[in-house]
C-alpha positions in Angstrom: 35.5 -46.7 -32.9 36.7 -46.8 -36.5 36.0 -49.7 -39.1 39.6 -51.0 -37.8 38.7 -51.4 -34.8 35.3 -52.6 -34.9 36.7 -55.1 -37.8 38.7 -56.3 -34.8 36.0 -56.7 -32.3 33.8 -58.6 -34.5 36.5 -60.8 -36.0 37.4 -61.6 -32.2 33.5 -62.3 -31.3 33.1 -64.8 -33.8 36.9 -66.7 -32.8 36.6 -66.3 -29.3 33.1 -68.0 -29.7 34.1 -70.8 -32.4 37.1 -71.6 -30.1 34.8 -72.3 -27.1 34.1 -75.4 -28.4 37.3 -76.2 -30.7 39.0 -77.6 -27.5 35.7 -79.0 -26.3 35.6 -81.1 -29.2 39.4 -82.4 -29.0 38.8 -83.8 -25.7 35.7 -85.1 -25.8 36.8 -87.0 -29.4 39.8 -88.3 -27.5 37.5 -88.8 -24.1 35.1 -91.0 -26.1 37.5 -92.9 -27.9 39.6 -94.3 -24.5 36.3 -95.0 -23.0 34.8 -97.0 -25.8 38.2 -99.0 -25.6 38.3 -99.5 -22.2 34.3 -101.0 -22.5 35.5 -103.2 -25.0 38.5 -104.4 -23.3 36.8 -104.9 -20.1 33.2 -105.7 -20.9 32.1 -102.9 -18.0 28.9 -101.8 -18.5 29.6 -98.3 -17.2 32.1 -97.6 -19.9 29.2 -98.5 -22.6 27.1 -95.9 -21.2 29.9 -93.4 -20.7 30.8 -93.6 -24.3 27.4 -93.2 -25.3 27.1 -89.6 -23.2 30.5 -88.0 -24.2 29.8 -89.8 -27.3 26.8 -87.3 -27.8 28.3 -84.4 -25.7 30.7 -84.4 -28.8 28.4 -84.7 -31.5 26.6 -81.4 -30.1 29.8 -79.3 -29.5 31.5 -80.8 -33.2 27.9 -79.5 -34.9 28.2 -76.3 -33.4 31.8 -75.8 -33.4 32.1 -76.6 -37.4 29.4 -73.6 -38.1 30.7 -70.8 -36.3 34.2 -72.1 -37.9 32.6 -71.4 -41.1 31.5 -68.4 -40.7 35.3 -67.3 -38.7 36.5 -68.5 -42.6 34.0 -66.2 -44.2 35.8 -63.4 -41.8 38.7 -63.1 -44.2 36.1 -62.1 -47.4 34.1 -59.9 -45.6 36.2 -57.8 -43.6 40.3 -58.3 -44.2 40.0 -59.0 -48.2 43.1 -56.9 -48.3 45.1 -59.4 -45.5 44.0 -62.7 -47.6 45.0 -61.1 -50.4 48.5 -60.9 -49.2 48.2 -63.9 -46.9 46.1 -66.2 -48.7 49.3 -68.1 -50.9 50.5 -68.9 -47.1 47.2 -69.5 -45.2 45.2 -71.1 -48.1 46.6 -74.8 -48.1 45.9 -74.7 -44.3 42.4 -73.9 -44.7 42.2 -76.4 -47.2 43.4 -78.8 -45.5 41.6 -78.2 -42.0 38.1 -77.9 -44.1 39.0 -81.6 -45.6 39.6 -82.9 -42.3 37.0 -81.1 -40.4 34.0 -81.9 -43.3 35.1 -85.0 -45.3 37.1 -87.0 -42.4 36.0 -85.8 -39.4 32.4 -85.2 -39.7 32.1 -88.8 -42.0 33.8 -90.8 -39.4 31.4 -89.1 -36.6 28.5 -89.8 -38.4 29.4 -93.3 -39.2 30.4 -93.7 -35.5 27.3 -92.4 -34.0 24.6 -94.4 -36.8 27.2 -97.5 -36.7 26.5 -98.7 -33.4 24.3 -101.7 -34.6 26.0 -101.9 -37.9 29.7 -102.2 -38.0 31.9 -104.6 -36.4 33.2 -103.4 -33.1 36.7 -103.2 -34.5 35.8 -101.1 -37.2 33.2 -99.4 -35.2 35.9 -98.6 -32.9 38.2 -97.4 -35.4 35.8 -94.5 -36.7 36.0 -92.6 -33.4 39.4 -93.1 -33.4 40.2 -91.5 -36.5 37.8 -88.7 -35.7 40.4 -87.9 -32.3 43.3 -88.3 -34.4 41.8 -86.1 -37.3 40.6 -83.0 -34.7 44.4 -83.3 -33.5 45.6 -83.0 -37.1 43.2 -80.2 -37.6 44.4 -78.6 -34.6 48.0 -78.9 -35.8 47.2 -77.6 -39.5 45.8 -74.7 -38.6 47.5 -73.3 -35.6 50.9 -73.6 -38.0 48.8 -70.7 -39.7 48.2 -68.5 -37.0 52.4 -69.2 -35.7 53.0 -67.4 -39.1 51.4 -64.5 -37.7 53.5 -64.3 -35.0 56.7 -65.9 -37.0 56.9 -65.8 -40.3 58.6 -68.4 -42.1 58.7 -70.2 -45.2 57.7 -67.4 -47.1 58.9 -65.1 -50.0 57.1 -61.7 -50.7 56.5 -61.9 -55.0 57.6 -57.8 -55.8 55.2 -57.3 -58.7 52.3 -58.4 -56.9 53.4 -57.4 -52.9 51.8 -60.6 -52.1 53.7 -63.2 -49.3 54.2 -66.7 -51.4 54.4 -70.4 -49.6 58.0 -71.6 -50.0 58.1 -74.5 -47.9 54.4 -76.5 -46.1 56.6 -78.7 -44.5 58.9 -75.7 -42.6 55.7 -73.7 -42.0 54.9 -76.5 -40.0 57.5 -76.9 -38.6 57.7 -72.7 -37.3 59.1 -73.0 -33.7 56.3 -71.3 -32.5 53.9 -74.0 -33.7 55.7 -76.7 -32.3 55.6 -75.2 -28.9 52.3 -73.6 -29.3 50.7 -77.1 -30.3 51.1 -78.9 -27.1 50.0 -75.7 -25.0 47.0 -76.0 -27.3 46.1 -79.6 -26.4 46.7 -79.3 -23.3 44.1 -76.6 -23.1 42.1 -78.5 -25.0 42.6 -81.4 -22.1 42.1 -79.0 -19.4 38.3 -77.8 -20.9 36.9 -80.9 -21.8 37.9 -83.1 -18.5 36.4 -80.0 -16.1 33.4 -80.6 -18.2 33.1 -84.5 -17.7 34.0 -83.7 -13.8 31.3 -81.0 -13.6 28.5 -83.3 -15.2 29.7 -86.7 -13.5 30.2 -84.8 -10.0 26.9 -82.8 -10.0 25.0 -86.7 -10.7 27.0 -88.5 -7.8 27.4 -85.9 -5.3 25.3 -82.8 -6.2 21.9 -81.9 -5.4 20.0 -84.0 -8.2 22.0 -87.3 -6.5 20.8 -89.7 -4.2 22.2 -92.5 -2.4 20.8 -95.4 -4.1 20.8 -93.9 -7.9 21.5 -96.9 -9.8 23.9 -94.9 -11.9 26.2 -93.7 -9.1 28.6 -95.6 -9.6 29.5 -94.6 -13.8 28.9 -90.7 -12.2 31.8 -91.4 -9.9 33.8 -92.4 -12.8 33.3 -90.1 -15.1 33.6 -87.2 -12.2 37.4 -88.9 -11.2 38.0 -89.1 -15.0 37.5 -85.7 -15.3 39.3 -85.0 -12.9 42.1 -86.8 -14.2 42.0 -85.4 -17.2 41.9 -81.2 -15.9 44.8 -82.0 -13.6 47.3 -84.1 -16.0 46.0 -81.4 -18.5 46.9 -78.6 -16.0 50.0 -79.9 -15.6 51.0 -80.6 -19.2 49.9 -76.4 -19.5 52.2 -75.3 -16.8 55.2 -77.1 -18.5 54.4 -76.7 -22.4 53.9 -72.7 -21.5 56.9 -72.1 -19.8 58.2 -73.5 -23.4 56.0 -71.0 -25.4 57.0 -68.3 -23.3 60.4 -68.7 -24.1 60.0 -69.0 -28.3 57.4 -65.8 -28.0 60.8 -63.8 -26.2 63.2 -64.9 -28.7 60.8 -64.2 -31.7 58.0 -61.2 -30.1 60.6 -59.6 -26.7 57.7 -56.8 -27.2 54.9 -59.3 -26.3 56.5 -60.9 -22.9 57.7 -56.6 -22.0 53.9 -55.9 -22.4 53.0 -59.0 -20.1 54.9 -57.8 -17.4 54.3 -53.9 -18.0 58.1 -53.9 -17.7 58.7 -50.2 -19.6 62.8 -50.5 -18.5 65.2 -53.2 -19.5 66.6 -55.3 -16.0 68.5 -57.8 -15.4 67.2 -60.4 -13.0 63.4 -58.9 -13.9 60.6 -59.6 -11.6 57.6 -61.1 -12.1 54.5 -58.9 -10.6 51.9 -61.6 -9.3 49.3 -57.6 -9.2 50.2 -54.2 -9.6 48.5 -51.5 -10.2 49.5 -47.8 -11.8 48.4 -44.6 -12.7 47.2 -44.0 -16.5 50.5 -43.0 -18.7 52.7 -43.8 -16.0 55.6 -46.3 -16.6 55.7 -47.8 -12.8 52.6 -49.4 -10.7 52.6 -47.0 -7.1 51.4 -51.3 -5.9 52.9 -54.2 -6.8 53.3 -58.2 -5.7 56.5 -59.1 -6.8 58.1 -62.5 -7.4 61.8 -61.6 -7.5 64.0 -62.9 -10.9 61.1 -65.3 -11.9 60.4 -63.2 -15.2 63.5 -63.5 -16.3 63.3 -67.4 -15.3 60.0 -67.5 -17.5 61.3 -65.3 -20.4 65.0 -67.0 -21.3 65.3 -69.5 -18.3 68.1 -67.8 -16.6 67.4 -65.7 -13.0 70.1 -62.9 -13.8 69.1 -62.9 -17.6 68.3 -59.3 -18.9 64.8 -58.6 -20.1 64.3 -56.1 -22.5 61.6 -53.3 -21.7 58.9 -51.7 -23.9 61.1 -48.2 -24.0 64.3 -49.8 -25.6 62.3 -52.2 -27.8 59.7 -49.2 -29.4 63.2 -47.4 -30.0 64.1 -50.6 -32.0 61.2 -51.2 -33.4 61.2 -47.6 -34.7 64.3 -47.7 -36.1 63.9 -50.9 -37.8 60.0 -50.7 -39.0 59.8 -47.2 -39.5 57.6 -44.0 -37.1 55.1 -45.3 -35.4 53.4 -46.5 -32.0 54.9 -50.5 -31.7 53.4 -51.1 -27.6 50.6 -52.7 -27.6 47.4 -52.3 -25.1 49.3 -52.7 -21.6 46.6 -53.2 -19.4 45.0 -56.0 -21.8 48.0 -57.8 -21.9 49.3 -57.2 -18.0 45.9 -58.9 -17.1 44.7 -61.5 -19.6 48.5 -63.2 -18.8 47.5 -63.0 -15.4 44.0 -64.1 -15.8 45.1 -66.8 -18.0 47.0 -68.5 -15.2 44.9 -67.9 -12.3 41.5 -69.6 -13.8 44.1 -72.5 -15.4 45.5 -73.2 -11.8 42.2 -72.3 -10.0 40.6 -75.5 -12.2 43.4 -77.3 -11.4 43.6 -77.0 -7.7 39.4 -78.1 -7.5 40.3 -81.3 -9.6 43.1 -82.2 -7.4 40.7 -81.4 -4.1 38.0 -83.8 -5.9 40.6 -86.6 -6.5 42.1 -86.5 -2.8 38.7 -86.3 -1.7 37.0 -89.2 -3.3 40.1 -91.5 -3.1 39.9 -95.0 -1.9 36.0 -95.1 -2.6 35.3 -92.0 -0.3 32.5 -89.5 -1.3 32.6 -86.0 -2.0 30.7 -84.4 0.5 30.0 -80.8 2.4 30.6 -82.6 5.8 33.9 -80.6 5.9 34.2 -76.6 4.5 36.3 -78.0 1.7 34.1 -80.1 0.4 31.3 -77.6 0.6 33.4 -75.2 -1.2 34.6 -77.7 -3.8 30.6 -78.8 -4.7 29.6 -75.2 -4.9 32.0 -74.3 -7.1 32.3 -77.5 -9.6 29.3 -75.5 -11.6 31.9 -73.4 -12.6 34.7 -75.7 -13.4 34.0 -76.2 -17.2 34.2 -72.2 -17.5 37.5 -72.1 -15.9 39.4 -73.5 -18.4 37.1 -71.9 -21.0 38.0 -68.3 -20.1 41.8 -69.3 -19.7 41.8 -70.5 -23.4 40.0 -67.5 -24.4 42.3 -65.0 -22.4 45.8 -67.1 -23.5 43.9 -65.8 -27.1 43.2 -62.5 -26.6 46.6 -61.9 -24.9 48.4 -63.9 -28.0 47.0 -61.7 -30.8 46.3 -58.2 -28.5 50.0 -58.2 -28.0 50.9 -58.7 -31.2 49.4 -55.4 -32.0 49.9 -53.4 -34.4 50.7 -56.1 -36.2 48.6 -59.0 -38.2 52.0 -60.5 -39.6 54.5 -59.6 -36.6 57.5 -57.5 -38.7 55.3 -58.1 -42.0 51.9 -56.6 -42.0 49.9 -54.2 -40.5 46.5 -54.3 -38.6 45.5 -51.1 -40.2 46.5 -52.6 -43.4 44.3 -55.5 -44.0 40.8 -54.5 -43.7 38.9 -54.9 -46.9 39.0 -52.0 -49.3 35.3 -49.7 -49.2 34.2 -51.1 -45.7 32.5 -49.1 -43.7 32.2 -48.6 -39.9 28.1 -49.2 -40.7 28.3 -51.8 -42.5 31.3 -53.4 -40.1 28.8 -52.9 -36.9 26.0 -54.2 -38.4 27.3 -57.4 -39.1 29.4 -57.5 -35.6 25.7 -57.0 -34.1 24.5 -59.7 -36.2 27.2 -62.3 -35.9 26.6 -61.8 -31.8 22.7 -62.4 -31.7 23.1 -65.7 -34.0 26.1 -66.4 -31.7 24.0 -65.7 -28.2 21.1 -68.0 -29.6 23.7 -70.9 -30.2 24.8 -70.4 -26.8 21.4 -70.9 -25.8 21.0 -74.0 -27.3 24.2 -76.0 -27.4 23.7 -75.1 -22.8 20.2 -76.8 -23.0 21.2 -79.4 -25.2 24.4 -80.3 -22.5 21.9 -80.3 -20.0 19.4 -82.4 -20.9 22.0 -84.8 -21.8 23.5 -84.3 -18.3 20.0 -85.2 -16.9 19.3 -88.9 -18.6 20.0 -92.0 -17.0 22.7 -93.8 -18.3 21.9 -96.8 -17.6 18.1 -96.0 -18.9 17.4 -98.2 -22.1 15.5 -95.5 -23.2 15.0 -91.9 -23.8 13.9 -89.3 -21.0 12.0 -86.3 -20.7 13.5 -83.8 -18.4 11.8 -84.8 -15.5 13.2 -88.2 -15.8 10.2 -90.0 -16.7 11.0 -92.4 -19.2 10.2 -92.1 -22.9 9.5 -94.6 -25.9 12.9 -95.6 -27.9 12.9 -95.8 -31.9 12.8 -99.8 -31.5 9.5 -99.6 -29.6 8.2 -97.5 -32.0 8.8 -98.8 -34.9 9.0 -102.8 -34.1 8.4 -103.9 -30.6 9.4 -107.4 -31.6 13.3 -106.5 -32.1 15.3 -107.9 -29.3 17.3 -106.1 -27.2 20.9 -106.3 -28.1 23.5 -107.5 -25.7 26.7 -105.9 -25.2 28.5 -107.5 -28.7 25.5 -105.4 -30.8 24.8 -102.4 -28.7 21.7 -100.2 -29.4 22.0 -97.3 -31.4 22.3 -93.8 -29.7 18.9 -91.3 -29.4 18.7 -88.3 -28.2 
């Protein structure tokens, strides 16, 4: 491996791995805010305690997730100086702007949410968390408008002195057709991963092994799990819809991309869509294949007898209109992560639809048929579904893209900063993934012992449940216990 490539690999360790919990911390923002509503519009206890969990499920992921984005910033110094040097006029206000939100708005209005609980009116309490869901949805928006001018760039002129692209218009680069559809697929994602986590946690505490019939919490569990639920299927649903959409703009803007997706090397008309195949290295045609007759060319312009362009006819194009060189990108990569993408997105949705049917109507979900044995053994693994169909949408997005950084516009090879060395580029890739591994580590304990506590327990636990002295018993036994109109402030 050169310094390009391993440039690449360690760029993608450190996104792949800030954008675990990017989504996580969308949801959960959102997730908090509707249940600290609903508590205050109903007065239900087991919306209180709810809040209070995903409240601090959120405060974890946000701290983790605004690091490692720091350091996915510092990426563009330390490896492609030579890309934000042409890139930076265009991608510079949307940093800007996503670093204001993410530091001064979001984190401030976290912080005053989490030590307000005691402190602010309810109104304005409730307000804080609000603006923290509707400032991670701005974020969200800011910044993916810069990554949609890497895969269609607008509002842009190249200055010829300097060689360097130039902002013409904020408002129409976020506005890029690819954003606006790639924004909803994004949330939905975002939906997708942090209800499958709320259904893993709630599920395992009402219906998994560490449950018992009389908990005294049973009943928030249940809720939470059917939220969750909620939440991964609508979620599943919006993704199913909003990436038909996306597939369409990436064919009209990047026909290379969708050919690579399929492995389709010859333009048809009426194109299949493989559901697997398999092929011999080099060879243009799988010797196996699954196919779904006309549906590709449904997916790629909405039309059954539509032709789809194939990767022989495009590279002549691209050739011809970019200059010599190799334009397909890595086949295989992008033939499976598409596929890979879907099945774990649909997977998670089927096992939140199962839980819902199964627990309607006040019915528990239990292994007394094979169903629901499957369905608990597998709801550890829910929360990573989603996950690794965020990560593989991303790896198939920018992979395909290849060899391009700016699709039409700039070159992979192009960007990495001038004097880096292979050395030099591994040992910070070998760095970057221990720190990473050892925040793994911890942000997986932390969500665990959260998931462990009693809600309804006034005060903190230890692991084994056994309960532990709260700041106010601490520090002044003679404060009273606040009712619902002052609750207590949150501990971990």
């Amino acid at each position: 491996m050169g310094t390009v490539d391993i440039s690449r690999l360690q760029f993608a360790v450190v996104t792949v791995y800030h954008y675990f919990f990017v989504p996580l911390s969308i949801a959960l923002a959102a997730a908090t805010a509707g249940l600290q509503t609903a508590w205050l519009l109903t007065g239900k206890q087991a919306y209180r305690d709810l809040t209070m969990l995903v409240g601090k499920l959120l405060m974890v992921t946000f701290a983790v997730g605004v690091v490692t984005g720091l350091v996915q910033e510092f990426q563009f110094g330390l490896s492609w100086s030579a890309f934000a040097r042409f890139y930076g006029d265009v991608f510079g206000p949307t940093l800007a702007i996503e670093g204001m939100l993410a530091f001064f708005l979001e984190a401030t209005f976290l912080g005053l949410w989490f030590f307000g609980w005691d402190r602010l009116p309810q109104k304005v309490h409730l307000a804080t968390i609000w603006i923290v869901a509707v400032g991670t949805t701005i974020s969200a928006f800011v910044i993916l408008a810069a990554n949609s001018f890497m895969q269609n760039p607008v509002a842009y002129t190249v200055d010829p002195e300097t060689g360097r692209a130039e902002l013409s218009s904020f408002r129409d680069l976020l506005l890029n057709e690819v954003n606006l559809a790639a924004f909803p697929h994004t949330m939905a994602g975002a939906a997708m991963v942090g209800g499958a986590l709320l259904l893993a946690i709630g599920a395992w505490r009402a219906w998994g092994h560490s449950a018992t019939p009389a908990h005294r919490d049973r009943d928030a569990w249940r809720l939470l799990a059917r939220l969750g639920a909620w939440i991964t299927l609508i979620g599943g649903a919006a993704v199913a819809v909003t990436g038909d959409v996306l597939g369409k703009v990436i064919t009209s803007v990047q026909p290379m991309k969708m050919a690579a997706a399929e492995a389709l090397y010859t333009t048809q008309t009426g194109a299949p869509f493989s559901i697997f195949a398999l092929g011999s290295p080099g060879s243009p045609e799988p010797f196996f294949s699954i196919d779904i007759p006309y549906l590709l060319s449904v997916l790629a312009v909405g039309d059954p007898n539509a032709p789809v362009q194939g990767l022989a006819e495009l590279q002549s194009q691209y050739a011809e209109l970019y200059g010599p060189g190799d334009y397909i990108p890595w086949i295989p990569v992008a033939y499976w992560t598409f596929r890979l993408m879907i099945g774990f997105g649909m997977l998670a949705t089927a096992i939140a639809l199962v839980v819902l049917l199964k627990t309607r109507r006040q019915r528990e979900l239990d292994s007394s048929s094979s169903l629901g044995r499957w369905t608990l053994r597998l709801l550890p693994l829910v929360p990573v579904m989603p996950m690794a169909a965020n990560t593989l949408g991303w790896i198939f997005t920018e992979t395909a893209r290849q060899p391009w950084l700016v699709f039409g516009l700039f070159r992979t090879e192009d960007g990495v900063s001038p004097g880096l060395t292979s050395t030099e580029a591994l040992l910070s890739l070998t760095g970057f993934t221990a720190v990473y591994a050892v925040l793994a580590v911890v942000w997986v304990r932390l969500v665990g012992h959260l998931a462990r506590l009693d809600l309804s327990a006034p005060h903190d636990q230890s692991d084994d449940g056994a309960a532990q002295p709260g700041p106010a018993e601490v520090h002044d036994a003679r404060i009273p216990r606040p009712d619902r109109t002052a609750p207590p402030a949150p501990s971990y």
